[in-house]
C-alpha positions as CSV (number, residue, x, y, z in Angstrom):
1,X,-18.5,5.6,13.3
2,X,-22.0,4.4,12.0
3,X,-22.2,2.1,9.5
4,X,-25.9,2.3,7.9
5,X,-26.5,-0.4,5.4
6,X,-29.7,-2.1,3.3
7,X,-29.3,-6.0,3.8
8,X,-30.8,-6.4,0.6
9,X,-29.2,-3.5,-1.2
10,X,-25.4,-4.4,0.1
11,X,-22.6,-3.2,-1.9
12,X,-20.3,-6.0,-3.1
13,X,-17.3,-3.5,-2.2
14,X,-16.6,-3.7,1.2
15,X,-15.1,0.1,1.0
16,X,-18.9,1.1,-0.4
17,X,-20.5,-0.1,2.9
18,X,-17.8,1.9,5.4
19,X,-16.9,4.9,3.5
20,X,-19.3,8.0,2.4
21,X,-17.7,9.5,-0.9
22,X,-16.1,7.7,-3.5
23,X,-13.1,9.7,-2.7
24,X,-12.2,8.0,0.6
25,X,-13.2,4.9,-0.6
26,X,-10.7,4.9,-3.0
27,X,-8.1,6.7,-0.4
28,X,-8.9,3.8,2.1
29,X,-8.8,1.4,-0.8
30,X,-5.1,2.3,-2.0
31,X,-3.9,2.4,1.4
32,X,-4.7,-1.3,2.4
33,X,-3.1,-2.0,-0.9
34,X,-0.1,-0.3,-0.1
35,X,0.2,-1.5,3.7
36,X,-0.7,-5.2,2.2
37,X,2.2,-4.8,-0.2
38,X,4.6,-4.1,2.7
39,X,3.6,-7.3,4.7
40,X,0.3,-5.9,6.2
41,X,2.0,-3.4,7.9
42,X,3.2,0.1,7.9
43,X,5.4,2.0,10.8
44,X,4.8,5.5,11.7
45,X,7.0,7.2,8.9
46,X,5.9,4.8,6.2
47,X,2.0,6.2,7.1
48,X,3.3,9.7,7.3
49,X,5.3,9.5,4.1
50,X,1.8,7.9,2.5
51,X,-0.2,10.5,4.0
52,X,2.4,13.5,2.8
53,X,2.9,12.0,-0.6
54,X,-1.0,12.0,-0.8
55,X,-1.2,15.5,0.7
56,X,1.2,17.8,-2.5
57,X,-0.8,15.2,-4.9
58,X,2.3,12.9,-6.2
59,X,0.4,9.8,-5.1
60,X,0.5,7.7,-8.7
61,X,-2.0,4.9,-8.6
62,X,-4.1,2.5,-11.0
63,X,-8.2,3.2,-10.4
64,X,-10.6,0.7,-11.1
65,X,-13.1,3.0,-11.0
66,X,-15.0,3.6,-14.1
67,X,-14.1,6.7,-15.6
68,X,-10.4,6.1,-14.3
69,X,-10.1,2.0,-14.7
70,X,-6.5,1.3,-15.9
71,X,-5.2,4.5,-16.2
72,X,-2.8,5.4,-13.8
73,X,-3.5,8.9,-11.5
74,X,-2.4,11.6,-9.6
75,X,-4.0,11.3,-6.2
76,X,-4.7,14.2,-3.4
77,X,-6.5,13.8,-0.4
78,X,-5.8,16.3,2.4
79,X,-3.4,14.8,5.0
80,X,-5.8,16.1,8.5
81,X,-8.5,15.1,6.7
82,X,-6.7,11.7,5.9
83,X,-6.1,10.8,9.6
84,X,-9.6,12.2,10.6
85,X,-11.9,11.0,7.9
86,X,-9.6,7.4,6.9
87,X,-6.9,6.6,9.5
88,X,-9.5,7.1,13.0
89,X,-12.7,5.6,11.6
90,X,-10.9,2.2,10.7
91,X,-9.0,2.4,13.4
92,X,-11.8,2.5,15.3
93,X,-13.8,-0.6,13.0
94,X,-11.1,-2.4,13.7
95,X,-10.0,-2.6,10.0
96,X,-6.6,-1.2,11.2
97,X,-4.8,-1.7,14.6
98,X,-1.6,0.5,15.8
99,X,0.3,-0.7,18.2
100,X,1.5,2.2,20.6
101,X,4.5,-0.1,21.8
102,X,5.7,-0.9,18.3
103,X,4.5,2.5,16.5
104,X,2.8,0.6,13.8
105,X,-0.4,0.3,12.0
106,X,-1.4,-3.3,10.8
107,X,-4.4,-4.8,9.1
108,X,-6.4,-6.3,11.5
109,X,-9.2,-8.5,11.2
110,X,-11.2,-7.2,14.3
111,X,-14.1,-5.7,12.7
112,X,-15.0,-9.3,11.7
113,X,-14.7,-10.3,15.5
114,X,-17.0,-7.3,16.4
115,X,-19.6,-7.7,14.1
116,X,-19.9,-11.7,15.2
117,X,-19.9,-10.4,18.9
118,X,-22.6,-7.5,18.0
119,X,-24.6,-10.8,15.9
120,X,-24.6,-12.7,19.3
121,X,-26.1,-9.9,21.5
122,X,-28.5,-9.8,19.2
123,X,-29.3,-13.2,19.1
124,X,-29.0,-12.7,23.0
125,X,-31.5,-9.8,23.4
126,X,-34.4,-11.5,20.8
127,X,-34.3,-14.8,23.2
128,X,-34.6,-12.5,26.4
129,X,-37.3,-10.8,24.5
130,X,-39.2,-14.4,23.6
131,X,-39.0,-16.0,27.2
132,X,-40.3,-13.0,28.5
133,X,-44.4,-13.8,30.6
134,X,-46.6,-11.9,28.9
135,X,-48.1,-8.8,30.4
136,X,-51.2,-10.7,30.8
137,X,-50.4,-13.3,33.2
């Protein structure tokens, strides 16, 4: 996933920066609410019963987005497009990690580690570029 952000135009919502539409910003949103709620962590039945509940649109959650803020909802987000458009890309960030031994999904903290390791290989590359002899000598 690409993440294309103005430094001097950044969101102070994390789930602004990552997500596209408001809609899976607030999907992703309730969902690291809900995992954090269970200890950090769901197992495989607990994300499938999320993602079904979500699915037939019984999900009942409190907004805080504007029109919605403090009323509580009925949610629906389709449950392929959950796992494709929600589950994969933070997966993939590093915002979630699933351990295939243990069959769960857990809120990681990797995307942090990645974006310090992506910082330093930019740091990396810029004082390769600056010791570099100039063409002229």
């Amino acid at each position: 996933m690409v993440i294309l952000f103005d430094r001097f135009n950044l969101p102070e919502d994390i789930y602004e920066i990552i997500f596209a539409t408001k809609q899976q910003k607030i999907v992703a949103k309730l969902l690291i609410q809900n995992m954090a709620a269970k200890g950090g962590e769901f197992n495989k039945t607990e994300m499938s019963f999320f993602a079904t509940t979500l699915h037939e649109g019984e999900l009942i959650a409190e907004i805080d987005e504007p029109p919605f803020k403090g009323k509580k909802v009925k949610l629906s987000y389709n449950k392929r497009q959950f796992y494709d458009r929600i589950i994969t890309p933070m997966k993939s960030m590093g915002l979630i990690y699933y351990d295939l031994y243990k069959k769960t999904y857990k809120i990681s903290d990797r995307l942090n580690k990645e974006l310090i390791r992506i910082g330093l290989l930019w740091v990396q590359e810029v004082r390769k570029q600056l010791n570099m002899p100039s063409q002229d000598e």
